[in-house]
RODO-2510 file (C-alpha; in nm, 4 decimals, decimal comma):
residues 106
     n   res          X          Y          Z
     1     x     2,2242    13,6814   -12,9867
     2     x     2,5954    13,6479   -12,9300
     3     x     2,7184    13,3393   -12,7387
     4     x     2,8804    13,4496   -12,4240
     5     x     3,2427    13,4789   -12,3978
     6     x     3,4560    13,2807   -12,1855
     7     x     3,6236    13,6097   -12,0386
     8     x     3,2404    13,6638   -11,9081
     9     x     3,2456    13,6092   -11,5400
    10     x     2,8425    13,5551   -11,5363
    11     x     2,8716    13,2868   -11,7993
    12     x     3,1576    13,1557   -11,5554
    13     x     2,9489    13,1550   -11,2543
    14     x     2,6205    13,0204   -11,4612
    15     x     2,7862    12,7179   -11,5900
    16     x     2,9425    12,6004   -11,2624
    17     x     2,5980    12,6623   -11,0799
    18     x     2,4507    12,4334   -11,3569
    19     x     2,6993    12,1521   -11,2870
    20     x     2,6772    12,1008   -10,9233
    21     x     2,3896    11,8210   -10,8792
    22     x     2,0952    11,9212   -10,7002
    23     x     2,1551    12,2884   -10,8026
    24     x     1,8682    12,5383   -10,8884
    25     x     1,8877    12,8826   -10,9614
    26     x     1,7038    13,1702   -10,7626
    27     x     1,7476    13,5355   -10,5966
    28     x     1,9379    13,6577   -10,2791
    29     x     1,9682    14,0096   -10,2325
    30     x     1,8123    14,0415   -10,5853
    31     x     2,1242    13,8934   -10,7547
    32     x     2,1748    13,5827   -10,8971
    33     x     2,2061    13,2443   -10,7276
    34     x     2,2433    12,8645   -10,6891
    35     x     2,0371    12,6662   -10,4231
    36     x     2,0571    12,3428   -10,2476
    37     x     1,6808    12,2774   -10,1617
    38     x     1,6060    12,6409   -10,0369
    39     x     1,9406    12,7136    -9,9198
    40     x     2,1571    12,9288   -10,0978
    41     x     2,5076    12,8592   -10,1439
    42     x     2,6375    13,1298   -10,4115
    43     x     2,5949    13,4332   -10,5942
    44     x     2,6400    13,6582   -10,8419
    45     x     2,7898    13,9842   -10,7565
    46     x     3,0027    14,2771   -10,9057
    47     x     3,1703    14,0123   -11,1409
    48     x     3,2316    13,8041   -10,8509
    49     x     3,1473    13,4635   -10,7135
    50     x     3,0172    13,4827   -10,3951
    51     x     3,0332    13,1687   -10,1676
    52     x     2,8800    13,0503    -9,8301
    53     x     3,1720    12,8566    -9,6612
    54     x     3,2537    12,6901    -9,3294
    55     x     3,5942    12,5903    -9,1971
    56     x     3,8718    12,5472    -9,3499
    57     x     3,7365    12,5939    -9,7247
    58     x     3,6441    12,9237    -9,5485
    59     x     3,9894    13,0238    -9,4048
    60     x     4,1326    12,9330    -9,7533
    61     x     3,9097    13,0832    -9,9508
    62     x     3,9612    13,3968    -9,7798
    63     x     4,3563    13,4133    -9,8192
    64     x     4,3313    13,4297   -10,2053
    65     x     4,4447    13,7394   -10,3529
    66     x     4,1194    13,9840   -10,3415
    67     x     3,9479    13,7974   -10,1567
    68     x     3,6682    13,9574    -9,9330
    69     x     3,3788    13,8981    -9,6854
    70     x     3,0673    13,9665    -9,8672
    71     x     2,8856    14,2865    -9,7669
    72     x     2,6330    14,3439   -10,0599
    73     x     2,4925    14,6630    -9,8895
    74     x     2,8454    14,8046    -9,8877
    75     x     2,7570    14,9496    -9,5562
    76     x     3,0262    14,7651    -9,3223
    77     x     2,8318    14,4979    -9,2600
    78     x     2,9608    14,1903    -9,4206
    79     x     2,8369    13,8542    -9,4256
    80     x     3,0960    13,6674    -9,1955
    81     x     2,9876    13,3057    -9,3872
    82     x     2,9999    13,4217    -9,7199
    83     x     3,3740    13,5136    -9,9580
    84     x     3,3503    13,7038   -10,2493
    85     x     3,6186    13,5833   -10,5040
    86     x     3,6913    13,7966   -10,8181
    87     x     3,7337    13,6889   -11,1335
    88     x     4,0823    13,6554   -11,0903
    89     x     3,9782    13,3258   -10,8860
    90     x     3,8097    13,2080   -11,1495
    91     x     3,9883    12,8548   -11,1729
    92     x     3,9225    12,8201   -10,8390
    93     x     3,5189    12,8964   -10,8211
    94     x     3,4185    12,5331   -10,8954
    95     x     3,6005    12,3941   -10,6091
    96     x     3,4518    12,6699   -10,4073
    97     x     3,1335    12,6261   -10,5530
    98     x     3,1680    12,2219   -10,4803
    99     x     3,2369    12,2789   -10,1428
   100     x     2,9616    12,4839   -10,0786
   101     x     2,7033    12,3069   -10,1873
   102     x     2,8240    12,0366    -9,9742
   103     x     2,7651    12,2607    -9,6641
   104     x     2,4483    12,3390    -9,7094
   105     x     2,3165    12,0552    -9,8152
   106     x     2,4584    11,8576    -9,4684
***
């Protein structure tokens, strides 16, 4: 099996999720995630990272370039708590990942 490649944005999102203490992985929605006890605080979607934010983490997240709401039925409905970054982001998903853990562990 070939190592993955640091262009891969799962093996991006896998290795943050493994460095934030306290993390576990699980499911939501049937994709990939991280966990704070039983709370969820990202995922894996459409070579995104997908974060659940409050405040101003939340505001900023959301003015990066591509930046989104998450709506993982892709029926209009997002998620108003959770920003999907692309992988475009990418040097920015640990911070984002950081600072949601921190909410939902409070």
């Amino acid at each position: 099996m070939t190592p993955p490649q640091r262009e891969d944005p799962q093996h991006h999102f896998e290795t943050i999720g493994e460095k934030i203490i306290g993390s576990v992985r699980g499911q939501l929605f049937g994709k990939p995630c991280f966990k704070i006890g039983k709370k969820a605080y990202t995922c894996y979607f459409e070579s995104c990272m997908v974060f659940k934010l409050t405040g101003d983490s939340h505001a900023q997240a959301l003015s990066l370039p591509q930046a989104q709401l998450f709506d993982p039925s892709r029926k209009g409905r997002p998620m108003k708590a959770w920003v999907q970054l692309p992988f475009t982001t990418v040097e920015e998903w640990h911070h984002y990942a950081t600072a949601a853990a921190q909410d939902v562990a409070e």
